[in-house]
N, C-alpha and C positions, 0 to 999 in steps of 0.2 A: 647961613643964608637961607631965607624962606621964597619958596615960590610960590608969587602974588597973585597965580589961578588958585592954586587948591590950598595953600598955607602949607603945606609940606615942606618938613623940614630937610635940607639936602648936606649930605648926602644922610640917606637913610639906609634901610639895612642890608647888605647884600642879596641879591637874590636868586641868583646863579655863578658858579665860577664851572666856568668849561676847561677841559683837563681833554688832551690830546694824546691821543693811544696807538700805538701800533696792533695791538691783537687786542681786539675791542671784546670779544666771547672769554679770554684769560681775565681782561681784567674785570669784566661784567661778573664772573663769575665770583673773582673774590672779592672782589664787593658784597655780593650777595654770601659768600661764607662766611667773610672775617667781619663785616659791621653786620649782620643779619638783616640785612636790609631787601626788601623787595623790588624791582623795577617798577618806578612809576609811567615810565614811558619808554616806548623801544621804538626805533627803525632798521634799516641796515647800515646807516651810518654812528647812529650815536643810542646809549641807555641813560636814563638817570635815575637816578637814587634821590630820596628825601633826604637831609641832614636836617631837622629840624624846620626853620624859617627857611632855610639856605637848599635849594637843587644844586646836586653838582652831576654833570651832563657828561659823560665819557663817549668822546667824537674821533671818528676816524680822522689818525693825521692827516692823508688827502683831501679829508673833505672839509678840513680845517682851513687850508689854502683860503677857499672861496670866503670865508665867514674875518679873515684878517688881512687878506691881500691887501698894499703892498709888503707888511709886513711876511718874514718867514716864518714858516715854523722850521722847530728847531729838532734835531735828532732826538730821539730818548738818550742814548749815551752823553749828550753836550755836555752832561751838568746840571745839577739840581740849581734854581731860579724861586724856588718857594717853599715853605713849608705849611702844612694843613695843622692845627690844632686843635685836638680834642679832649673837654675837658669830663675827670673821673673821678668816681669819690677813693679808689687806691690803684696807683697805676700798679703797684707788683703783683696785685691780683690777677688785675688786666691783662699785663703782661703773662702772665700762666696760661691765661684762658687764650692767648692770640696763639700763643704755642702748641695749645689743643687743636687750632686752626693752621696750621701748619704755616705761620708767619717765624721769619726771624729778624729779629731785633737789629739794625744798626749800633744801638746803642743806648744804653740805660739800662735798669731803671738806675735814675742817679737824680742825686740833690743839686741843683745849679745856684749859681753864687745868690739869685733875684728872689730865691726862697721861697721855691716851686721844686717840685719833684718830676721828670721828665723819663720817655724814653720815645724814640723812634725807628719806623719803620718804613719799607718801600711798597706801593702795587707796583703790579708788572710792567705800567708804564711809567716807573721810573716817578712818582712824584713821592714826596716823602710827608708821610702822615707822623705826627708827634699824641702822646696822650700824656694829660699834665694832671697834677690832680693841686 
């Protein structure tokens, strides 16, 4: 589908996904150790980080309320709902080096049936990041 003001094509490419935290300073932090990434923007409710094309904005779950009401939000313990993927030129590398950063693995590295090489892990608010190569 194109839109007949600007010819844009829809949907195009993400350009934030908001992630809801309970201790926004834990997870701010390893963001900034385990992707070495800098804060591009800060308040007292929310930090983000560049990924690329893609900001992902880590918001305090109270102040999430306002930004999706009537919808809830949902506990960190409920249950993983998503997965992040990032892609590597060797995850077992990757995976050494996240362990220099003091991340532990869920699970991998492992070869999955689709013939990709995977492993994933948690931030402190509970969402779960994958790196594929």
């Amino acid at each position: 589908m194109t839109d007949k003001k600007s010819d844009t094509a829809w949907p195009g490419g993400i350009s934030a996904i908001t992630l809801f935290v309970e201790d926004l300073d834990a997870t701010k932090r390893f963001y900034r150790e385990v992707f070495g990434l800098p804060v591009t923007y800060e308040d007292d409710d929310s930090a983000v980080f560049g990924f690329g094309n893609t900001l992902i904005n880590l918001l305090r779950a109270p102040a999430a309320h306002e930004l999706i009401e009537p919808a809830r939000v949902a506990a960190a313990d409920a249950g993983s709902r998503l997965q992040l993927t990032l892609t590597v030129d060797d995850v077992d590398a990757m995976c050494e080096e996240l362990a220099t950063r003091g991340v532990t693995l869920l699970n991998g590295p492992m070869d999955r049936p689709w013939g990709i090489r995977t492993a994933s892990f948690r931030d402190p608010g509970g969402h779960i990041w994958e790196i594929a190569e």
